[in-house]
Structures are given as C-alpha cells and as structure tokens.
C-alpha positions, 0 to 999 in steps of 0.5 A, a space after each residue: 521570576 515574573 509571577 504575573 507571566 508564570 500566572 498567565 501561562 497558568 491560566 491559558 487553557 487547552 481543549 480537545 479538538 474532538 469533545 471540548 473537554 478544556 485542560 490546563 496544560 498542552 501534554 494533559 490536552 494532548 493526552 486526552 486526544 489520544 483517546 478521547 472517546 468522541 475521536 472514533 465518530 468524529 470525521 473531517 468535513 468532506 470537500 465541496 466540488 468547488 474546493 475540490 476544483 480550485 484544488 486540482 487547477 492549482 496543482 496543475 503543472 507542478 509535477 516533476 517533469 523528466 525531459 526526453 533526454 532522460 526519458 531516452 537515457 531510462 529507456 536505453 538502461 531498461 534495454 541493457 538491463 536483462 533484469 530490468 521488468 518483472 516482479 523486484 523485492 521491495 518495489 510498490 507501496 504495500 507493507 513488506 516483510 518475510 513470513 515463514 520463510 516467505 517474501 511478502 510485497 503486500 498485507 495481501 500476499 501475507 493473507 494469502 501465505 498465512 491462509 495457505 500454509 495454515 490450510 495445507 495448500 501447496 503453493 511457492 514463490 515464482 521465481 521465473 521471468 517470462 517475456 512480452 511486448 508493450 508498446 513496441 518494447 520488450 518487457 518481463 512479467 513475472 507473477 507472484 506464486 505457483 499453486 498446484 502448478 498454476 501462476 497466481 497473481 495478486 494485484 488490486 488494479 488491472 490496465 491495459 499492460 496488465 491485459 498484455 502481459 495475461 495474453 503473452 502468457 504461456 501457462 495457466 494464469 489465476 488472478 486474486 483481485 479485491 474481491 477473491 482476496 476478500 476470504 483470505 484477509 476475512 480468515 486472517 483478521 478472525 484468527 491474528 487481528 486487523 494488524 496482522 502484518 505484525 507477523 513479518 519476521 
C-alpha cells in the first residue's frame, strides 16, 4: 500500500457549501449538508436580465417540433375518439392518489375532499361529459365535483378555452381558483401538515 497516497486522500478536506464548516471525509460533509442549520436561509443568486436574455435566445428553437402530418394524424384520432377531451385519471402534473374512496388529480382537490368530508359537505366526483366547440372542433368538458347540485371546478389558470367551455356550459358552474382554494389548504395544513398529501391511500 502506498502510505504517501492513503495520507494525501486523508488530508484532502470537504466544506459545506451553506456555513463553511470543513470536514475530513466527503459522507461526514454530505451528512452535515443535510441539515446544516444555515441551509433554510441560504438562496441562489437570482439571475440578472442579461443572463436571463442570453438564456432564453439560446433556447430558441430547440423545442420538439411535430410536423403538420402528425399534427393532422393527432387531430383525425381525437375525432374518432368519442372519449378523447375532458377530465382523464392521471393527466396534469398535480400530485395523485385516492383518498376515502375519492380520486384526487391534485394537493388541491385533496384539500377540497378532506375539507368536505370532515365539514359534512355533500359533494361527489363528476362523471359526466359535456360537449363544446373551440376553434371549429368538438371537444368535452368534464368538471371535477357535484356540490348540492352545483359543478365545481378546481384549477389554478384560465385561458381563453377555459372562458369557452363556462359559456357552453348548461348547469351552474362554480370555480375554486388560488385564491378560494386558499381556506381549504389553510384547514388542511392546521390540522395534518404541509405534507398532507401523504394521506393518498
């Protein structure tokens, strides 16, 4: 064994990135970082415009772009599709799962199932479809509850689709945005935590 190698690796020291504080081993370092007291205050450097510019000119154009002919190919399926549009389990980005018996797209319609059921509130999951146009094309729109025969939809953005598929619609329609979603999230994080998505079955 070479001892001048073993004592060089030995004396090779390791900092943490968040208070400075120097260690002997990389696992001791990494260790320490994890709950390194100065980590909760410490923040990247935000971006200056210029940085932030020469970002966005550089991305330009590297997207993936889908040619007309799969655009038309996609559009003829949707057609064909009786069941394409509307509301499917696991589409979006939200955080999923089942609570009680409940489907849950998003952290926010767990909120609003938790609040419900623990308030006494008569709600169920929407299972119907109902149909609009957009831009010449037949689409459905299905919202996400029923409360006291009202639709409820939860969503955190509106577009111009969004304003077609409310005047299209036939029934009351009540939407929960970032703002009304507030009391129930405030209610959720009192009583189970910031992590209540845990919960999901």
């Amino acid at each position: 064994m070479n001892f001048d190698n073993y004592n060089k690796a030995r004396a090779k020291q390791w900092k943490c990135c968040y208070c400075g504080t120097v260690f002997n081993t990389r696992s001791l370092q990494r260790e320490h970082s994890k709950i390194c007291s100065l980590k909760k205050d410490w923040r990247r450097k935000p971006l200056s415009e210029e940085t932030k510019k020469k970002i966005s000119e550089s991305l330009k154009g590297k997207g993936h772009k889908v040619s007309e002919e799969t655009k038309k190919k996609i559009s003829e399926t949707c057609k064909n599709n009786k069941l394409s549009g509307g509301y499917r389990k696991g589409s979006g980005r939200g955080k999923k799962g089942v609570y009680k018996g409940y489907y849950c797209d998003s952290s926010w319609e767990l909120a609003y199932v938790i609040y419900n059921l623990e308030h006494n509130i008569k709600f169920e999951r929407n299972e119907k479809l109902f149909p609009y146009e957009f831009n010449g094309e037949t689409h459905n729109y299905k919202p996400d509850f029923i409360e006291e025969e009202v639709y409820i939809e939860i969503k955190g953005y509106f577009t111009e689709q969004v304003k077609v598929k409310e005047k299209y619609f036939p029934y009351q329609l009540r939407y929960i945005d970032k703002e009304s979603i507030k009391p129930y999230i405030s209610y959720v994080e009192k009583k189970y935590g910031k992590d209540f998505t845990r919960l999901y079955e």
